[in-house]
N, CA, C and O of each residue as an XYZ file, in Angstrom:
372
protein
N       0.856     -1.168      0.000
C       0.000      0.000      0.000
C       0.905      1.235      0.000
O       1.873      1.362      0.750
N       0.432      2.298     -1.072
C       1.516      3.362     -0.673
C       0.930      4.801     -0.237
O       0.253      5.539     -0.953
N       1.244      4.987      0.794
C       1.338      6.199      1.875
C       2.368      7.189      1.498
O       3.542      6.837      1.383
N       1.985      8.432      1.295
C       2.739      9.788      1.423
C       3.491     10.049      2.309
O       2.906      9.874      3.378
N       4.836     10.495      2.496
C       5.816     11.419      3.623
C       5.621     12.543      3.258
O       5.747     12.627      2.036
N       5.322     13.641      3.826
C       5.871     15.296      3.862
C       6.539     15.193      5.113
O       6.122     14.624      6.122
N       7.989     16.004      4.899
C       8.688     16.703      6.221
C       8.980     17.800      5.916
O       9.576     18.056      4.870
N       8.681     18.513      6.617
C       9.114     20.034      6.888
C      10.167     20.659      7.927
O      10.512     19.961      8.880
N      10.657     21.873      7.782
C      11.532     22.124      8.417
C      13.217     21.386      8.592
O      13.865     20.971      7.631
N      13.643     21.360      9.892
C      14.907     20.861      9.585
C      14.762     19.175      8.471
O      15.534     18.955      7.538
N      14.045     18.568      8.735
C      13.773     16.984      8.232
C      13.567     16.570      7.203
O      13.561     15.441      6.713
N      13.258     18.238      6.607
C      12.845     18.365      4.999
C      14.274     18.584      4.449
O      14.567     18.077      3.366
N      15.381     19.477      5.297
C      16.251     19.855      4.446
C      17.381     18.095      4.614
O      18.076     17.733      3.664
N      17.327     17.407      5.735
C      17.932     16.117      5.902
C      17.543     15.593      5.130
O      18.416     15.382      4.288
N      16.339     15.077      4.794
C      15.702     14.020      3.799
C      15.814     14.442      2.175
O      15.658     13.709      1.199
N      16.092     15.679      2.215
C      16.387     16.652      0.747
C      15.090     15.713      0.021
O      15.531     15.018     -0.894
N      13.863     15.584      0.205
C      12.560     15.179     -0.596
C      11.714     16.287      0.157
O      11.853     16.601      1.339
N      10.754     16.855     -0.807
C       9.460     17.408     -0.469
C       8.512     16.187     -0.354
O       7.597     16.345      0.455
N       8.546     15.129     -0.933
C       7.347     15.137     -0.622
C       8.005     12.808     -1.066
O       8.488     12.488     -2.152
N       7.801     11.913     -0.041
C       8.411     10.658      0.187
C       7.268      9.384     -0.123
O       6.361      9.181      0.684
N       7.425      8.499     -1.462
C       6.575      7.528     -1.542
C       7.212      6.399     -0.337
O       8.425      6.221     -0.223
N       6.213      5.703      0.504
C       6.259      4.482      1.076
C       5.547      3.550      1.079
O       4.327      3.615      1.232
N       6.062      2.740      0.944
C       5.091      1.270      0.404
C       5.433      0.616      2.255
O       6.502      0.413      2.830
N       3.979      0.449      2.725
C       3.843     -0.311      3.824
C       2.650     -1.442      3.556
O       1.820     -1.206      2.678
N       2.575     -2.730      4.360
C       1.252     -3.613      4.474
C      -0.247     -2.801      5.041
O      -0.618     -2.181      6.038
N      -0.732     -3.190      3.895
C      -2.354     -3.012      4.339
C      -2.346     -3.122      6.325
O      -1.867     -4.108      6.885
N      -2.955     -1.942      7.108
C      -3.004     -2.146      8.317
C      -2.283     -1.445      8.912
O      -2.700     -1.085     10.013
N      -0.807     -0.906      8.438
C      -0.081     -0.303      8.905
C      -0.462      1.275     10.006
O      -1.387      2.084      9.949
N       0.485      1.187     10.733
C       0.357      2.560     11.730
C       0.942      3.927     10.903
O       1.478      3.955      9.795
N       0.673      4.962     11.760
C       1.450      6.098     11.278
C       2.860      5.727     12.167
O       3.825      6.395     11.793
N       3.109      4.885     13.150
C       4.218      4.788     13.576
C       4.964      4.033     12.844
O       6.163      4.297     12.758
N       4.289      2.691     12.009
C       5.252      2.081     11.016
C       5.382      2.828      9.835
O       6.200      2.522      8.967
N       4.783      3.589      9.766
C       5.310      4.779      8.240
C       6.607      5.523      8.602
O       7.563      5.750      7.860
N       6.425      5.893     10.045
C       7.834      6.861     10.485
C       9.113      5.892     10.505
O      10.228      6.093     10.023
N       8.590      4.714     11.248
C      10.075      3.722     11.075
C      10.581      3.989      9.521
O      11.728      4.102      9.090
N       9.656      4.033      9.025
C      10.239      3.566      7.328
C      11.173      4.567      6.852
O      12.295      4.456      6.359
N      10.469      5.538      7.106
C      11.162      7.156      7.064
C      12.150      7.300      7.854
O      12.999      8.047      7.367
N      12.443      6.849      9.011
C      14.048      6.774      9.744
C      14.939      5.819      9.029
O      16.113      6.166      8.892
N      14.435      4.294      8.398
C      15.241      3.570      8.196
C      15.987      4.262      6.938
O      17.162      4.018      6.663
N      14.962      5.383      6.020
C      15.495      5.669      4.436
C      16.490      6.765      4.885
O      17.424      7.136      4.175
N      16.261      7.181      5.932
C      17.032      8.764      6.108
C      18.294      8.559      7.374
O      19.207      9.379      7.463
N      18.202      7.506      8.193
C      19.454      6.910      8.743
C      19.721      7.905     10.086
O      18.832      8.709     10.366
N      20.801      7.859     10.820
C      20.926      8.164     12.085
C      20.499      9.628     12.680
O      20.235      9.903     13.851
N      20.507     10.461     11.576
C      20.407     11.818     11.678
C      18.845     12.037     11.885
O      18.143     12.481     12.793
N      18.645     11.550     10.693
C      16.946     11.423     10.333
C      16.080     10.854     11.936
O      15.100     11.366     12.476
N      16.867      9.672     12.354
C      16.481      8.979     14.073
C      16.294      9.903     15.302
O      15.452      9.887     16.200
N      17.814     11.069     14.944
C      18.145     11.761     16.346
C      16.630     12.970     16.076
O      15.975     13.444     17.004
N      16.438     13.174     14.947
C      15.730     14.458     14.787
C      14.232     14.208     15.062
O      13.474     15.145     15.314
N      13.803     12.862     15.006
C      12.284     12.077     15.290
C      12.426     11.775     16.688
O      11.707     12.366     17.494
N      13.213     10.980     17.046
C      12.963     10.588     17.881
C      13.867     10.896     19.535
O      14.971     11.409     19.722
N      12.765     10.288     20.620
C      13.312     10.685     21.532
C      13.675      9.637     22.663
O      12.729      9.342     23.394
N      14.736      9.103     22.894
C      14.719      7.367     23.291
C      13.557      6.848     22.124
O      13.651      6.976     20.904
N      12.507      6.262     22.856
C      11.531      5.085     22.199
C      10.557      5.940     21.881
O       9.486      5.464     22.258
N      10.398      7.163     21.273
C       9.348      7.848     21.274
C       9.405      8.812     20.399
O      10.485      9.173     19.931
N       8.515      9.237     20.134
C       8.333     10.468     19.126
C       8.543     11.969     19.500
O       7.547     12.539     19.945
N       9.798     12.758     19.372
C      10.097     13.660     20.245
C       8.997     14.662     20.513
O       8.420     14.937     19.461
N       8.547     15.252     21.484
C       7.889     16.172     21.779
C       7.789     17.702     21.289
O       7.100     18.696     21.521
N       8.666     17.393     20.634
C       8.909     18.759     19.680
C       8.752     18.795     18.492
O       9.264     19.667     17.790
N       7.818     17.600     17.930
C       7.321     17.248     16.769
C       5.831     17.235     16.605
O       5.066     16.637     17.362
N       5.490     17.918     15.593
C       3.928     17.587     15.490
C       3.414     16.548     14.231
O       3.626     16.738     13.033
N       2.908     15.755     14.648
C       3.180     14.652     13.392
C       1.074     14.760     12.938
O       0.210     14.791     13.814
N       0.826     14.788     11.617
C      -0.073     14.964     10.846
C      -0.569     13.805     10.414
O       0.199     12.859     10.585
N      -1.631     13.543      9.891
C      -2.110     12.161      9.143
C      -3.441     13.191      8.154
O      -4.588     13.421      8.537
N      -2.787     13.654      6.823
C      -3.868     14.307      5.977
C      -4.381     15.672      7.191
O      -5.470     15.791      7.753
N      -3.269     16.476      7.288
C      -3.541     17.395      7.996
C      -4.412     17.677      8.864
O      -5.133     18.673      8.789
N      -4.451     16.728      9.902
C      -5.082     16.143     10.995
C      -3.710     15.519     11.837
O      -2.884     14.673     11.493
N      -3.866     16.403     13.215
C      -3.364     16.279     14.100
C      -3.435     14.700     14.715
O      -4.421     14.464     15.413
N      -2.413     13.546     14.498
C      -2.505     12.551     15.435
C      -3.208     12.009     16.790
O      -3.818     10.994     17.124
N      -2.759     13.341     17.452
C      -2.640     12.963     18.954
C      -4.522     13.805     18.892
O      -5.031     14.253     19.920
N      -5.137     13.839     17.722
C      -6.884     13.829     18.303
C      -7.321     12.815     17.331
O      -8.338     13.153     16.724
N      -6.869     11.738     17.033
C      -7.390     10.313     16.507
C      -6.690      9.851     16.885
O      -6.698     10.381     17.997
N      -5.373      8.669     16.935
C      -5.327      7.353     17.962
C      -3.774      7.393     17.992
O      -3.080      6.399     18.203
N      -3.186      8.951     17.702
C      -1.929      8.925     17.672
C      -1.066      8.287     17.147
O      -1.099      8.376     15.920
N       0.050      7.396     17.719
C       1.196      6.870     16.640
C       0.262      5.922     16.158
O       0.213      5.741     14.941
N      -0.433      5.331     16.857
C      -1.277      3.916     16.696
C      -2.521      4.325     15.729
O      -3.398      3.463     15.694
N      -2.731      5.356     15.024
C      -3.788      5.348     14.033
C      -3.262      4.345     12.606
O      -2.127      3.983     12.296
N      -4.185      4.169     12.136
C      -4.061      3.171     10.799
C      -4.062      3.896      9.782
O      -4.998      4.693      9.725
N      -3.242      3.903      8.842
C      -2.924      4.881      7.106
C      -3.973      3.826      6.382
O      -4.139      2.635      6.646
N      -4.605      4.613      5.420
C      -4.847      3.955      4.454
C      -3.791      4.374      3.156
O      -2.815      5.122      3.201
N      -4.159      3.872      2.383
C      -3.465      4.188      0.636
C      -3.678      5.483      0.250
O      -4.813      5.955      0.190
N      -2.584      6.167     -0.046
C      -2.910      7.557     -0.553
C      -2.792      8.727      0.930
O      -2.918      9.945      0.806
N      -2.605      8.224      1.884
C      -2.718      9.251      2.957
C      -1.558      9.672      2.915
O      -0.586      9.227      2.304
N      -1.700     10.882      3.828
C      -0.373     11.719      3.650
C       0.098     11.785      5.077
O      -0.732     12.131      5.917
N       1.265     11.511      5.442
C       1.559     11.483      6.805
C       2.643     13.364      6.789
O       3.283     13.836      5.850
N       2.491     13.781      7.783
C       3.731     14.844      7.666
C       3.968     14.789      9.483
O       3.327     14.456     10.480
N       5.601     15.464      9.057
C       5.960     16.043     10.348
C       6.637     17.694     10.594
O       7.611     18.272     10.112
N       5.989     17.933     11.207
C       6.099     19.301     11.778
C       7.129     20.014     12.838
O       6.875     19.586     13.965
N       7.862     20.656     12.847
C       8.536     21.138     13.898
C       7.371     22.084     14.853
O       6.678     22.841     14.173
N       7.098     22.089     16.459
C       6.578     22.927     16.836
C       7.346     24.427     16.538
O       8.570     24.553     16.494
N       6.582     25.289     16.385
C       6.758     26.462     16.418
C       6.440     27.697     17.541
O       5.396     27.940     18.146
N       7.783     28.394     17.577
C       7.280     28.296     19.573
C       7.429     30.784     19.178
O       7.814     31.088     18.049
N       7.215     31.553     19.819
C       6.993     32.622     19.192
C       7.003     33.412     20.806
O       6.873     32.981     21.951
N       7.197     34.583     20.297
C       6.995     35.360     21.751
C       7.327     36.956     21.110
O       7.297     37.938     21.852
């Protein structure tokens, strides 16, 4: 099944792609889409996602421009054609 990457910000300029085809199994998470996306983009791509075992907190991660964490978070299910992105928070004062 193939699922969309967008990264933005620093992850966009690491991954040097606007915009990332991934082929995952029917069923898949938005968390097994991100593995996929660390495994193509390698240690740098890891330190900048993740945080130990987790998705750093300073990331806002999308599913079709829809916020994760208000449907089932890493654990939501992609279908075909969805677009996953990740976001740097943006912090302002």
């Amino acid at each position: 099944m193939r699922v969309m990457f967008k990264p933005f910000g620093p992850l966009r300029r690491l991954l040097k792609e606007n915009l990332i085809e991934i082929e995952v199994p029917s069923g898949s998470t938005v968390r097994e889409v991100i593995s996929q996306v660390i495994e193509i983009g390698g240690p740098n791509v890891n330190r900048l996602i993740m945080n130990e075992s987790r998705i750093s907190g300073n990331l806002i991660v999308l599913l079709n421009k829809k916020d994760v964490a208000t449907l089932n978070g890493e654990a939501t299910v992609v279908s075909e054609d969805d677009v996953v992105s990740i976001l740097p928070h943006v912090q302002g004062g």
